[in-house]
N, C-alpha and C positions, 0 to 999 in steps of 0.2 A: 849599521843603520842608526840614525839620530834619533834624539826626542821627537825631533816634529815629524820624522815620518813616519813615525810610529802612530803619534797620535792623529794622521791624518788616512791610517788603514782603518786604527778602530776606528774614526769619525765615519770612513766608508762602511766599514761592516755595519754599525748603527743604523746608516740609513738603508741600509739593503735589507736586514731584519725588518724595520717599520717597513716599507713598502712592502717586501713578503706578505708581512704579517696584513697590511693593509687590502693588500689584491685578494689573499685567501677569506677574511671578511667579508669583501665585496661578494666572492666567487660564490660563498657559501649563501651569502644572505640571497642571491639572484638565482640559485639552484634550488634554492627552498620556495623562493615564490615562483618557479617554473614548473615546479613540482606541486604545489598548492592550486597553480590555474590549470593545471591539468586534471588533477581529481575534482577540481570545480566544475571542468566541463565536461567529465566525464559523467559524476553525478547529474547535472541537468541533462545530460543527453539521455540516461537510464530514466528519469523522470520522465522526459517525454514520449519514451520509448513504451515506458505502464500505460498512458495514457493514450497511445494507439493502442496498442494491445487491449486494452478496455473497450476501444472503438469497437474493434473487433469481433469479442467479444458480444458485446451487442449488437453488433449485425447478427453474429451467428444464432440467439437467443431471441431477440425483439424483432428481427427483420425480414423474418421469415426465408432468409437464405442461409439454413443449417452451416453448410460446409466452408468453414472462410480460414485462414491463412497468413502469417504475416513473416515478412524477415527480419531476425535480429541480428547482432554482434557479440559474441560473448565478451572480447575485451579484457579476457582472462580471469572473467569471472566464472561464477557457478548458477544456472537456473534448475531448480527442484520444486519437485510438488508435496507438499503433505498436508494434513488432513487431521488438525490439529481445532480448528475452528469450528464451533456447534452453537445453532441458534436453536431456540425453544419458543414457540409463541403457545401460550395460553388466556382463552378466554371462551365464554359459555360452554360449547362441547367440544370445543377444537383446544386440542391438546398436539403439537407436532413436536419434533426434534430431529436436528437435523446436522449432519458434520458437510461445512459449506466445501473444505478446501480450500486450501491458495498456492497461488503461485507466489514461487521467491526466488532474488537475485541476490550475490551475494559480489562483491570487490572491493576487497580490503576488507577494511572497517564501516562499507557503505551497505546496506540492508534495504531492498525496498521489494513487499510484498502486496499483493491483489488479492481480496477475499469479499467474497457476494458483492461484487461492486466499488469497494472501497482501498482504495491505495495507500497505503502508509510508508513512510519512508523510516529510518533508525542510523545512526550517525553518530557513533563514538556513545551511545547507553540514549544519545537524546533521540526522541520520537515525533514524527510531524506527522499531522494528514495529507496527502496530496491530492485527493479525489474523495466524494464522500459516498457511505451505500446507499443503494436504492432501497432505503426505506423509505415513509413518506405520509404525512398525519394530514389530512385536510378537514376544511370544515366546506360542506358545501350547501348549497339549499335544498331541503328536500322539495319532490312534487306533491306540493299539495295545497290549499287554499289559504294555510294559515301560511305561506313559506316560509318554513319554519326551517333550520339549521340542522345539519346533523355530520358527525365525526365521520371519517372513514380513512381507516388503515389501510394502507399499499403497502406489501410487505415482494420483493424478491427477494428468492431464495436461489441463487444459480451455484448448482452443486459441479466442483471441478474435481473432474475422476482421471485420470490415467498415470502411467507409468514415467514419470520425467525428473530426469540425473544429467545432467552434462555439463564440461565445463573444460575451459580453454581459451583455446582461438579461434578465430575463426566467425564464418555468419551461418547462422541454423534458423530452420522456417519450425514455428509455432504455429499448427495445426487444431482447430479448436472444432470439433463437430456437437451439437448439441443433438441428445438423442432421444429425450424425453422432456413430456408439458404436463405440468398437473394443476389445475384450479381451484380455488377452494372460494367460496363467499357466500357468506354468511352473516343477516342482521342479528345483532349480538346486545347489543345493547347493556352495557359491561365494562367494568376495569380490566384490560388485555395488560397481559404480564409478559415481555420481549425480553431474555435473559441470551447476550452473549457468551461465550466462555473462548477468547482468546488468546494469545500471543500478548496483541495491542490494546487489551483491553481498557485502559485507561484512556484512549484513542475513542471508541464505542462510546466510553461512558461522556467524552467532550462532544458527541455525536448526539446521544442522544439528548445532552443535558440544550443545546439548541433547540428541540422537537419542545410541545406543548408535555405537560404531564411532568413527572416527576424520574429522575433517573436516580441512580445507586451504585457506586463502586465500592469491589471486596478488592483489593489487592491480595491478599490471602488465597485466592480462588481464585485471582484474573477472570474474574466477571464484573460485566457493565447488564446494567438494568434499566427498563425502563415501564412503568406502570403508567398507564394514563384511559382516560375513560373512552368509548368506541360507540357510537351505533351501529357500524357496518365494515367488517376486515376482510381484503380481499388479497389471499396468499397465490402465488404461482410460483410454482415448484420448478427451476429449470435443472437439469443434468447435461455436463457438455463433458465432453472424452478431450483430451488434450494428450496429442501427440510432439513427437518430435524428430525431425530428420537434419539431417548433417550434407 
């Protein structure tokens, strides 16, 4: 074999290498973003998915039809219930405490959990709100000649109790029966003291720090706080049982 056909194999192998080299680039960088739009919509799908399930939820507690129901996809994720989140409200003689519960879904590195109301998402260490609780500060007019103003706290407390571990594939129905109502209201006329103790508590404490009054975060303790002054607090206590079938 001569010089030139020599140098006209290696000319061919050079370019067979850069084109290799060029299509696996390509392959890689368009398998990475195929890969990236699917945990995209896989996360938004679990987002909307909290927020039926919330629907839900409040049919089963506000809407006076206890027993409701919904289907999900696990997606090869994992949904469990724990019982990690405790709200406290104090003010005049009302002293309560109370562990809310939540619900959590877990795929991958994506985290999104439902506690008294509030949906927070978690994504690689970072934290968002999706939904906010139903707590709730108004000011309204009182009755009476001078119409004078007065605070009043709305506070739910919807306490999520039962046994839920599963994970996979497949679609499984979420089962939510609420089984208990308790009322509490009372003119108080008072600085009310709302102390969460959660997971997202930094979440709580951007929660509360939008409400009137003054809020407080420990990171040391994962407590958010919130003090602020009340004429009138009115608690309702719901317990819902949360099932699951396959």
């Amino acid at each position: 074999m001569n010089t030139k056909g020599v140098s006209e194999v290696i000319g061919y192998m050079l370019i067979m290498a850069v084109v290799i080299a060029a299509i696996s680039m390509v392959f890689l960088k368009t398998n990475s973003m195929v890969e990236n739009t699917s945990k995209m919509f896989i996360s938004e799908g679990l987002r909307q998915s909290f927020k039926r399930i919330l629907n839900v939820i409040a049919i089963s507690t506000y809407g006076g039809a206890p027993l409701q129901s919904i289907q999900v996809e696990l997606q090869g994720g994992s949904f469990w219930l724990t019982n990690e989140t405790e709200i406290r409200v104090e003010v005049g003689s009302i002293d309560i405490t109370k562990y809310t519960g939540s619900l959590n879904y877990r795929y991958e590195d994506f985290k999104i959990s439902l506690e008294n109301g509030g949906v927070w998402e978690e994504f690689y260490g970072y934290k968002q709100a999706i939904e906010k609780p139903r707590i709730f500060i108004h000011t309204t007019f009182a009755k009476s000649p001078s119409y004078s103003t007065k605070v009043v706290a709305v506070i739910v407390i919807n306490r999520l109790v039962g046994d839920v571990s599963i994970s996979g594939e497949g679609s499984v129905k979420l089962i939510f029966n609420t089984t208990s109502v308790n009322v509490t209201a009372q003119d108080v006329s008072s600085v009310m003291n709302l102390t969460v103790t959660s997971p997202y508590a930094e979440l709580w404490y951007e929660f509360f720090d939008s409400l009137p009054g003054d809020a407080y975060f420990n990171s040391t303790t994962s407590t958010a706080k919130l003090s602020v002054y009340v004429d009138r607090v009115v608690i309702t206590e719901y317990t819902t049982e949360v099932r699951v079938e396959t």
